[in-house]
TIVO-2410 file (N, C-alpha, C; in nm, 3 decimals):
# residues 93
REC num residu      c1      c2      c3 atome chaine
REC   1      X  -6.677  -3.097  13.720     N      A
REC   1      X  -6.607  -3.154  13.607    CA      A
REC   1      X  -6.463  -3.190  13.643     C      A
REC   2      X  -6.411  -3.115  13.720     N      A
REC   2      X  -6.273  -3.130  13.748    CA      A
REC   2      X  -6.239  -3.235  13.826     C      A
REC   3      X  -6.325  -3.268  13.919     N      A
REC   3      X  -6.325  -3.347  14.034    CA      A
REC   3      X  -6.339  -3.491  13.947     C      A
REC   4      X  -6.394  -3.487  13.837     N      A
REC   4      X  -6.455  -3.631  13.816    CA      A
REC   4      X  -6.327  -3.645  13.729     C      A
REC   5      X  -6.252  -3.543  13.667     N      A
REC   5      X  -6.140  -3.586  13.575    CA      A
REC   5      X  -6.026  -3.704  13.691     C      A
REC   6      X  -6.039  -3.563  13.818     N      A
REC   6      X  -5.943  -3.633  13.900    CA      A
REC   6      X  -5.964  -3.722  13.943     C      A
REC   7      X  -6.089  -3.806  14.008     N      A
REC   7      X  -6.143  -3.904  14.030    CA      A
REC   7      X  -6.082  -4.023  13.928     C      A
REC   8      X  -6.120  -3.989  13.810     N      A
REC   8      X  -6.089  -4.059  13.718    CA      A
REC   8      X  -5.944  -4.094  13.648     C      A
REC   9      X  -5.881  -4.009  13.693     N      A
REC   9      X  -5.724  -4.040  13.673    CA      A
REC   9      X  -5.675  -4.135  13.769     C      A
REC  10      X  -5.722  -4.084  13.933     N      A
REC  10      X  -5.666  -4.190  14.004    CA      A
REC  10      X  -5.730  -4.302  14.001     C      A
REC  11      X  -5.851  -4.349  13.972     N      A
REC  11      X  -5.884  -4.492  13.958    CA      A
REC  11      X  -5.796  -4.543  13.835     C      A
REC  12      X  -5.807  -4.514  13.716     N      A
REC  12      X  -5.672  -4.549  13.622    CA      A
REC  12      X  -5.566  -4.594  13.694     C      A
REC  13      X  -5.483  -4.497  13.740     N      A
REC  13      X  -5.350  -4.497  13.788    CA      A
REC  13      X  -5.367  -4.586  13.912     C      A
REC  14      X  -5.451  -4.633  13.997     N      A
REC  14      X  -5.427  -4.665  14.057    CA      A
REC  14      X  -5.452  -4.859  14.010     C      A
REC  15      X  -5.589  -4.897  13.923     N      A
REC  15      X  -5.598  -5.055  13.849    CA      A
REC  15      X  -5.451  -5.041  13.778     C      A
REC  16      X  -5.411  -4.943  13.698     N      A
REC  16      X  -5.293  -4.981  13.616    CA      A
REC  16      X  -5.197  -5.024  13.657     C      A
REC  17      X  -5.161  -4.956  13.808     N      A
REC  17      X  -5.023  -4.995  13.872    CA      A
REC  17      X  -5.064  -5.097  13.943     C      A
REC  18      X  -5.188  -5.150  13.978     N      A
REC  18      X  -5.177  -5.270  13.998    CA      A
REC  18      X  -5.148  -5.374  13.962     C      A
REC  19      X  -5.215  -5.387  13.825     N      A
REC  19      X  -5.150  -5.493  13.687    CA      A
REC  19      X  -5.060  -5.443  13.728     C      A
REC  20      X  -4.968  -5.380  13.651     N      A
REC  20      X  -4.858  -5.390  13.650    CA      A
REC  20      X  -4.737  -5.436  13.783     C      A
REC  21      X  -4.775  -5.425  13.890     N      A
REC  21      X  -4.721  -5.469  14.003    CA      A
REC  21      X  -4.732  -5.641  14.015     C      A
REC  22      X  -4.858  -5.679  13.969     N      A
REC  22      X  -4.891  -5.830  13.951    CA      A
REC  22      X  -4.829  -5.900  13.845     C      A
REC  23      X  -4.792  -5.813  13.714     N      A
REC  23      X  -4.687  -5.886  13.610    CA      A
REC  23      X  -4.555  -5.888  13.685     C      A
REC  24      X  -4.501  -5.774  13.750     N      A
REC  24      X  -4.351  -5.805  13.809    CA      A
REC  24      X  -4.377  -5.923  13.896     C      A
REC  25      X  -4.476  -5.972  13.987     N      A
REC  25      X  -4.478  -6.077  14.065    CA      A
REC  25      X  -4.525  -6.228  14.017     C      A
REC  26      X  -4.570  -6.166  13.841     N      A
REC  26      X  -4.595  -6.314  13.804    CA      A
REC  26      X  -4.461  -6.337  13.708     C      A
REC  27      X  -4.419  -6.248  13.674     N      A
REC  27      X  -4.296  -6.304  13.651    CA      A
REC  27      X  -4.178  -6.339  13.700     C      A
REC  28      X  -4.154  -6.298  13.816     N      A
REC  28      X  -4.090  -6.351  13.937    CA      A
REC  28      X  -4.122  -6.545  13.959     C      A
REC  29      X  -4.254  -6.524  13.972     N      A
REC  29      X  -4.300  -6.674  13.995    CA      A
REC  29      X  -4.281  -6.745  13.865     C      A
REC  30      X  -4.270  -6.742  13.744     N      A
REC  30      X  -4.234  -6.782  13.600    CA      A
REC  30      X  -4.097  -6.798  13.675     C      A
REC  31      X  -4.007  -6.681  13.686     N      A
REC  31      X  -3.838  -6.732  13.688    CA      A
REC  31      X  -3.830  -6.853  13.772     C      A
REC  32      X  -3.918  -6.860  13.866     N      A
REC  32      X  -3.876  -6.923  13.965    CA      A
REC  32      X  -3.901  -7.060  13.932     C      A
REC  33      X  -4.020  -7.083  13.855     N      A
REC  33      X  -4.107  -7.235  13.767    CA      A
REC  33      X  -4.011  -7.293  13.687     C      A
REC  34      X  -3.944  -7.187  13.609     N      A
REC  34      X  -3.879  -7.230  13.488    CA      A
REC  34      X  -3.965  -7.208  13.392     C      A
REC  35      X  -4.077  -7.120  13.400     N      A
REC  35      X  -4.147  -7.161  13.322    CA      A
REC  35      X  -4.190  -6.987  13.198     C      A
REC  36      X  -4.246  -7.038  13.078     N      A
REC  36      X  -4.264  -6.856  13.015    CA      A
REC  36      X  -4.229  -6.762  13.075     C      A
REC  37      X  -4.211  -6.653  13.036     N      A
REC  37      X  -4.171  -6.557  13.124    CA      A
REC  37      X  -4.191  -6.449  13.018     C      A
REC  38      X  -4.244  -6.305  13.077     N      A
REC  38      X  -4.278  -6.206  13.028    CA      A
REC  38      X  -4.174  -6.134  13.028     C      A
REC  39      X  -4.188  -6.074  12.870     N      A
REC  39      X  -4.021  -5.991  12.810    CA      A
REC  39      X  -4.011  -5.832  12.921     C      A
REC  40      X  -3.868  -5.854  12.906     N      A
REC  40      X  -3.802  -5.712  12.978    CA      A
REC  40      X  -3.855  -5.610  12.918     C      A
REC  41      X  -3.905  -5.568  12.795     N      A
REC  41      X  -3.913  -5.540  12.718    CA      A
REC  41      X  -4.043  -5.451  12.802     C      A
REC  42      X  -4.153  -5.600  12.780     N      A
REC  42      X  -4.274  -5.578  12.797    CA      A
REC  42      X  -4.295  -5.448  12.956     C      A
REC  43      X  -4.219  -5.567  13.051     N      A
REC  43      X  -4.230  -5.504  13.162    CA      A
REC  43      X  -4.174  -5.346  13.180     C      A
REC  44      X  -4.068  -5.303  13.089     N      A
REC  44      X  -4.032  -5.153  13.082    CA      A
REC  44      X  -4.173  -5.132  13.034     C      A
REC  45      X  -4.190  -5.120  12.952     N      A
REC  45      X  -4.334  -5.044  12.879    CA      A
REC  45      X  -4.447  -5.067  12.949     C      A
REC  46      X  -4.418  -5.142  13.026     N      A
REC  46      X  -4.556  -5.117  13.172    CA      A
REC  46      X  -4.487  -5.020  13.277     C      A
REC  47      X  -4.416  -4.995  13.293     N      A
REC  47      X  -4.352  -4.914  13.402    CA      A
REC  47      X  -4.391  -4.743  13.309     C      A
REC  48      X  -4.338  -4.790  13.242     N      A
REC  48      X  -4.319  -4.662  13.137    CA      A
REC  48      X  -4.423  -4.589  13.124     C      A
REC  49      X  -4.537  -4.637  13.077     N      A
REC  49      X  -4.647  -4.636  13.091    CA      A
REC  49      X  -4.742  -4.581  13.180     C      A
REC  50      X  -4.722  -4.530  13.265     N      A
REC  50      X  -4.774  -4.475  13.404    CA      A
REC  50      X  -4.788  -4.579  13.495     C      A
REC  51      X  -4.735  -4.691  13.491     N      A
REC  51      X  -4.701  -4.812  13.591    CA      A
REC  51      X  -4.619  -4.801  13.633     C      A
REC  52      X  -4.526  -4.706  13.657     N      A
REC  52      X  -4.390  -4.690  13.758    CA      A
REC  52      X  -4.406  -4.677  13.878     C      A
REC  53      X  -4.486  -4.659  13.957     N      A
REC  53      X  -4.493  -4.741  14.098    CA      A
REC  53      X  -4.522  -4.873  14.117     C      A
REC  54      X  -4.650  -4.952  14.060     N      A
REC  54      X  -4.660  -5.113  14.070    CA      A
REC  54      X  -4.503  -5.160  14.019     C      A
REC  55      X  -4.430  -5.100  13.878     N      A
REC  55      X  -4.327  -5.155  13.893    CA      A
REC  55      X  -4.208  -5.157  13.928     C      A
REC  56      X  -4.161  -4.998  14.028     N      A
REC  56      X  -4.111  -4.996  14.178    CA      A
REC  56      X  -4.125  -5.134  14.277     C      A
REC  57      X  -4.296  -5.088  14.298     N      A
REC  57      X  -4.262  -5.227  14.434    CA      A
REC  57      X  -4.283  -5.300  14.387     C      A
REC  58      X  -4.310  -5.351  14.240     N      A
REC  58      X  -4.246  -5.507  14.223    CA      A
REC  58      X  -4.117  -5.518  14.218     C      A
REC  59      X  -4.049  -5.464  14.144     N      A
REC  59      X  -3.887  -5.456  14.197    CA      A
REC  59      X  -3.859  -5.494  14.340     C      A
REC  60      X  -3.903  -5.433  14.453     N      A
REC  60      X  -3.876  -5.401  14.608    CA      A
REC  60      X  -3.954  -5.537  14.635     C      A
REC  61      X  -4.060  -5.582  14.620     N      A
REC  61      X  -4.158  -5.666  14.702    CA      A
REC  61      X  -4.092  -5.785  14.667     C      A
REC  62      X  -4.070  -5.822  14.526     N      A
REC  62      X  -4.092  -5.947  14.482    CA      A
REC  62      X  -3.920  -6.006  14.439     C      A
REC  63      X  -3.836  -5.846  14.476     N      A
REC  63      X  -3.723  -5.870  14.439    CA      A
REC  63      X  -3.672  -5.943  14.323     C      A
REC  64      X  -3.731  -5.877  14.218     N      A
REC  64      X  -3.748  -5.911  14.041    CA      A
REC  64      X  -3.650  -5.802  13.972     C      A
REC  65      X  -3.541  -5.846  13.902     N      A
REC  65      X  -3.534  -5.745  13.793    CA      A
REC  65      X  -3.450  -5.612  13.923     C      A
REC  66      X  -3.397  -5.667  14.003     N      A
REC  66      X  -3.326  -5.549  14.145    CA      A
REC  66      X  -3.152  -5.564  14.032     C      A
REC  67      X  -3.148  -5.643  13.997     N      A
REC  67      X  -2.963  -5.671  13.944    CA      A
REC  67      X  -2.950  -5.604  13.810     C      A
REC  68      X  -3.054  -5.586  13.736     N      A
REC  68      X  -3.014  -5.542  13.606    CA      A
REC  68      X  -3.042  -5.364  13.606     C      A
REC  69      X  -2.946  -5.345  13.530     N      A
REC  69      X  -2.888  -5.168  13.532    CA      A
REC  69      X  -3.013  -5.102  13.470     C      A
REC  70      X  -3.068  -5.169  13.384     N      A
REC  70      X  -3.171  -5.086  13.314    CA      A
REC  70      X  -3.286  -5.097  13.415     C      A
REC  71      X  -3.318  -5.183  13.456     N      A
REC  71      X  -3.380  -5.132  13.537    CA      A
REC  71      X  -3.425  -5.096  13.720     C      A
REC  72      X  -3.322  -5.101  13.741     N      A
REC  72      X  -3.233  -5.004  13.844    CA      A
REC  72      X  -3.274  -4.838  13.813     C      A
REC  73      X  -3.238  -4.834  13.678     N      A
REC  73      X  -3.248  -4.707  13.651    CA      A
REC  73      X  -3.357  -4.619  13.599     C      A
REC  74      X  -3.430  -4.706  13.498     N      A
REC  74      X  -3.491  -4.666  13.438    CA      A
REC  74      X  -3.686  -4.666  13.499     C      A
REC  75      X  -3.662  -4.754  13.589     N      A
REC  75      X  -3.839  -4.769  13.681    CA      A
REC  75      X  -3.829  -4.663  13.748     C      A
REC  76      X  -3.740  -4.622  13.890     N      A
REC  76      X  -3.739  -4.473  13.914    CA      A
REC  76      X  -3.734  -4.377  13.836     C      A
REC  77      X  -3.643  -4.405  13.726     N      A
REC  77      X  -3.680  -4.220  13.668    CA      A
REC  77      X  -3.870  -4.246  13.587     C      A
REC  78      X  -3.856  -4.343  13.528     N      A
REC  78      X  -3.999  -4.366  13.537    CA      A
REC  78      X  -4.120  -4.320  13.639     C      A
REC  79      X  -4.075  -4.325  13.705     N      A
REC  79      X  -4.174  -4.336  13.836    CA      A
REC  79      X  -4.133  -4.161  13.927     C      A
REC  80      X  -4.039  -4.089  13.899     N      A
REC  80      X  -3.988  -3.995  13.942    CA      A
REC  80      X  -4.040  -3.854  13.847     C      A
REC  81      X  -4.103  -3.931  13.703     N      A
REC  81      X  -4.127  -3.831  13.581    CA      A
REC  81      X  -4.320  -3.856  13.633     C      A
REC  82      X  -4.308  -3.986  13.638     N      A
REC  82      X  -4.463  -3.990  13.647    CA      A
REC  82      X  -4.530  -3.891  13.781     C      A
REC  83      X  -4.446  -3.891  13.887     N      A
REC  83      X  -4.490  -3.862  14.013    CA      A
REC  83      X  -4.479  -3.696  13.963     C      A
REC  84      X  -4.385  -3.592  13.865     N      A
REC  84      X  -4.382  -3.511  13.881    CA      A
REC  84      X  -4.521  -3.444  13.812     C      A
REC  85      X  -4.528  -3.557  13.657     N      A
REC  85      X  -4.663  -3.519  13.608    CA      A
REC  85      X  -4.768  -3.524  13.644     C      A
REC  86      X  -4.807  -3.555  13.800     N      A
REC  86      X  -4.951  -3.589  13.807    CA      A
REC  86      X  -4.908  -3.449  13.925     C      A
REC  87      X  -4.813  -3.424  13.968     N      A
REC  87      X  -4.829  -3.319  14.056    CA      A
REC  87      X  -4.884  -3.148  13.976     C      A
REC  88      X  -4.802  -3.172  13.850     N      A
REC  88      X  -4.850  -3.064  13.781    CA      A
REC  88      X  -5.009  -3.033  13.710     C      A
REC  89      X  -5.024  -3.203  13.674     N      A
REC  89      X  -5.201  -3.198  13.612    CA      A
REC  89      X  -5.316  -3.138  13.744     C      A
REC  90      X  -5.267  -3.212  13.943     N      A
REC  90      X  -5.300  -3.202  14.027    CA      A
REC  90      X  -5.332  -2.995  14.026     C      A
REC  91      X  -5.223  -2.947  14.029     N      A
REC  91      X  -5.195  -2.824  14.010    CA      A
REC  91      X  -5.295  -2.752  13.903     C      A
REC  92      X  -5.257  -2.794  13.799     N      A
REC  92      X  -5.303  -2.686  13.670    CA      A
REC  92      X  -5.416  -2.761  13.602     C      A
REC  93      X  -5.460  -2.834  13.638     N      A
REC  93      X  -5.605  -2.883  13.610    CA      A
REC  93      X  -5.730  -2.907  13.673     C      A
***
């Protein structure tokens, strides 16, 4: 039972941070078009979300969203809270 929880968390975590790594790079390609572009907004709440690594290295890869303070700040601690919670579920579950 346990195995399949964990199984099952990392397939989650791992499709989720993908989307989410592919919105930082399609919106990169939007800035770059001129064209729609997906809200800051949106993209925190994918990070937030347990997407704080896809939206780490979209930050790093696609060099999106590297200049603004919020999120500078806020995808690592994102991604620094997420990494601590899966160490503890890893642990105590």
């Amino acid at each position: 039972m346990k195995d399949n929880l964990v199984i099952g968390f990392i397939i989650i975590f791992v499709v989720y941070n993908t989307i989410t790594f592919l919105v930082y790079g399609y919106d990169k390609r939007c800035a770059i078009k001129n064209k729609r572009r997906v809200s800051e907004k949106q993209l925190i709440t994918m990070a937030f979300c347990f997407g704080g690594l896809g939206g780490f290295l979209g930050m790093q890869i696609f060099r999106h969203k590297t200049k603004h303070l919020k999120f500078q700040i806020l995808i690592p601690v994102f991604l620094l809270i997420q990494i601590i919670i899966s160490v503890i579920l890893a642990i105590y579950v």
